[in-house]
C-alpha positions, -999 to 999 in steps of 0.1 A, spaced: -613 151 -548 -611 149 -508 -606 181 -486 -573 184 -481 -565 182 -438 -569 212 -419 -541 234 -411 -527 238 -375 -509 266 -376 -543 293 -371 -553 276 -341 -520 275 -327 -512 314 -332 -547 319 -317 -542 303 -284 -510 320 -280 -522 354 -289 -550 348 -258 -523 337 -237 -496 365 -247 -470 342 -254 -447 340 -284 -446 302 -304 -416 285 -293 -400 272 -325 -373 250 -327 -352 233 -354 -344 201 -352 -319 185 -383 -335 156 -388 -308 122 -388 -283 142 -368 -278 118 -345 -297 93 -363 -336 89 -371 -344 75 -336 -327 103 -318 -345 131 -336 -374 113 -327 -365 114 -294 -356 152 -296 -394 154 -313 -410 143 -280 -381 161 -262 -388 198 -271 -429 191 -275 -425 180 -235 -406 210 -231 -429 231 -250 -426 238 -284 -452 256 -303 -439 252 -339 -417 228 -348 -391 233 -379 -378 199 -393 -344 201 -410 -341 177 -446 -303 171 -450 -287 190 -482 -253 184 -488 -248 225 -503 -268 240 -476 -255 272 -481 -279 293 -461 -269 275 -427 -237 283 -407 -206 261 -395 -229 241 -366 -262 232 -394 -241 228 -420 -216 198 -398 -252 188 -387 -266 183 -424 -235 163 -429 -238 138 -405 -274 135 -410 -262 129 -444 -238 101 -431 -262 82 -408 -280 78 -444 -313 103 -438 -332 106 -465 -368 131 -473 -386 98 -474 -372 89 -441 -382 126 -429 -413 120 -442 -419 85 -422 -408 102 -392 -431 127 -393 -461 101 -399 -449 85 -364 -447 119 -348 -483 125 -358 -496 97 -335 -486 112 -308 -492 148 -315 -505 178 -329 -481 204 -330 -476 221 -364 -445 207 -383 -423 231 -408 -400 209 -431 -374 232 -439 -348 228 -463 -335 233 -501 -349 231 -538 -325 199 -542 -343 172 -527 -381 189 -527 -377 189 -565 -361 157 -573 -386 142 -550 -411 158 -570 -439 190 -563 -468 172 -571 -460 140 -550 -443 159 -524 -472 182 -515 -497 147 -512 -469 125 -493 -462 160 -469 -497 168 -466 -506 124 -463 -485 125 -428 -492 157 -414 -468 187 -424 -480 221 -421 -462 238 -441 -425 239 -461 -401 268 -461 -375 259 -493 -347 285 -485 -333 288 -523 -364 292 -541 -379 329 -538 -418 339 -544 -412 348 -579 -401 308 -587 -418 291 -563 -454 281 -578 -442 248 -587 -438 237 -554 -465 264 -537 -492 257 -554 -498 219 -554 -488 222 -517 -516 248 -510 -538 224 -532 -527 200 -505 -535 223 -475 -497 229 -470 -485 263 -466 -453 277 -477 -434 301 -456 -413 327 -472 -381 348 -458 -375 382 -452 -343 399 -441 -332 437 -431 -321 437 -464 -353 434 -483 -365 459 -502 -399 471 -503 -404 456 -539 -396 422 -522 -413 431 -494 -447 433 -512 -441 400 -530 -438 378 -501 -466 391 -487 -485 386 -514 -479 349 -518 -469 342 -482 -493 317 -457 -488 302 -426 -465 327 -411 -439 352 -422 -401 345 -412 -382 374 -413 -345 368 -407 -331 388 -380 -294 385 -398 -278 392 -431 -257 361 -438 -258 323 -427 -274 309 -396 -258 314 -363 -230 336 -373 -238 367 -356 -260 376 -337 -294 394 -335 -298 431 -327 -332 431 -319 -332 469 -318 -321 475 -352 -344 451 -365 -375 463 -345 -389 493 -367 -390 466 -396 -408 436 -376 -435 464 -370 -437 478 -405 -441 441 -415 -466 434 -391 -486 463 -398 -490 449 -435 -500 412 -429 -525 398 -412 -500 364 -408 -478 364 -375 -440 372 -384 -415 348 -367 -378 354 -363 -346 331 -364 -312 330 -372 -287 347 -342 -312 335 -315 -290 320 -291 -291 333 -255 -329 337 -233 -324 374 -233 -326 377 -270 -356 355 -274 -369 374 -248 -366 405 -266 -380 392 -298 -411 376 -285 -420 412 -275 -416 422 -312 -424 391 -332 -455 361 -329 -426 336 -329 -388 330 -321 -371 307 -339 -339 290 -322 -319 267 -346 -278 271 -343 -279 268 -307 -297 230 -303 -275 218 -335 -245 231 -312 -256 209 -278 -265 180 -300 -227 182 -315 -213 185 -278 -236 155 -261 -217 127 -247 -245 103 -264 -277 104 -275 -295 108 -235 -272 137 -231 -283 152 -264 -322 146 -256 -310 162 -218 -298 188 -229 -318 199 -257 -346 194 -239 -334 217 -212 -324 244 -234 -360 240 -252 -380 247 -214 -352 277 -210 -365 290 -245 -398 284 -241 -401 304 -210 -386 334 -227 -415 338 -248 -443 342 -219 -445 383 -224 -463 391 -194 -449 364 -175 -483 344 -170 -475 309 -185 -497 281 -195 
């Protein structure tokens, strides 16, 4: 049996611990827009300086995501995106470059795709890891182990709501990185209040050696500001789904995402040095 490929995301956290920085990660839907124009927004936000990047797979019940993902997964849906298309986007994204790609999405389409040929197709075209937001640690082994067979790693949630039962689970099975969820409810509904969320992020920290990224509420520079001084990553999701919806066209959308990517980016420089 071959080796499966090395994972990026150690490496990555590394050179961004030794330059004090936060990851940049943002989520992209894939097909909102069209295939070509989330490849377009790939390139985009990698120019601009992603770290991380989460790729959305369309669900038609995504009942994690707020009004702007949820309209987003639905014209994805429309424009005909499908995982295997996800998937052959990714493959052309790898020939161009290296930064770690999260598929994110819903049990739905991972499992009627199937685990086994998933984890190989995923792993085949250069995915890093797989966060499947309906499935928790105590059901996920049917997709989380072939994929760690495959050298994928599957990311797990956390939320101020968890209890320390839960808390001990996740870290138990989690790799790759820890995403706690800086909101209770859907994505970018409300807002994050990085101050009541702060004594958690450090308790959860303290017990992992993984890094701990945050999303959900992330909208404005001063909050990613403030949780790149708490957290190894900021996620920012809600907010690019919103200035794809309100492009003119497509060069608008790319323009504008790509803009708001730099803005975002820059936030997570802690001491202000750069790269």
């Amino acid at each position: 049996m071959s080796r499966p490929p090395a994972n990026r995301f150690p490496a990555t956290f590394a050179a961004l611990r030794e330059h004090d920085e936060a990851a940049f990660v943002p989520f992209l839907m894939a097909g909102d827009g069209g295939i070509d124009t989330t490849e377009r927004l790939l390139d985009a936000v990698v120019e601009a300086g992603a770290d991380v990047i989460e790729l959305g797979v369309p669900f038609s019940d995504p009942m994690a995501d707020g009004p702007a993902l949820q309209r987003a997964a639905e014209r994805a849906l429309k424009a005909g995106t499908t995982l295997t298309g996800v998937l052959d986007l990714v493959a052309r994204f790898r020939k161009r470059s290296e930064v770690p790609i999260v598929l994110f999405g819903y049990a739905n389409p991972f499992l009627a795709f199937g685990a086994e040929g998933l984890a190989q197709a995923a792993s085949g075209v250069g995915v890093d890891g797989l966060l499947c937001v309906d499935m928790p640690p105590d059901e996920a082994d049917q997709l989380r182990l072939p994929l760690r067979r495959s050298g994928i790693d599957m990311i797990f949630l956390l939320a101020p709501t968890s209890t320390a039962e839960r808390i001990d689970r996740v870290l138990g099975v989690a790799s790759g990185f820890v995403y706690f969820v800086s909101v209770a409810g859907t994505t970018g509904v409300k807002a994050a209040d990085t101050e009541a969320i702060a004594g958690l992020v450090a308790r959860i920290r303290a017990r992992t050696p993984l890094p701990v990224g945050i999303g959900f509420g992330i909208t404005r520079t001063e909050q990613a500001t403030a949780v790149a001084q708490m957290a190894d990553a900021v996620v920012v999701g809600t907010e690019i789904s919103r200035r794809i919806e309100a492009a003119s066209d497509r060069a608008d959308a790319v323009a504008q995402v790509g803009s708001l990517a730099r803005d975002m980016k820059r936030a997570t420089h802690r001491s202000g040095r750069g790269r």
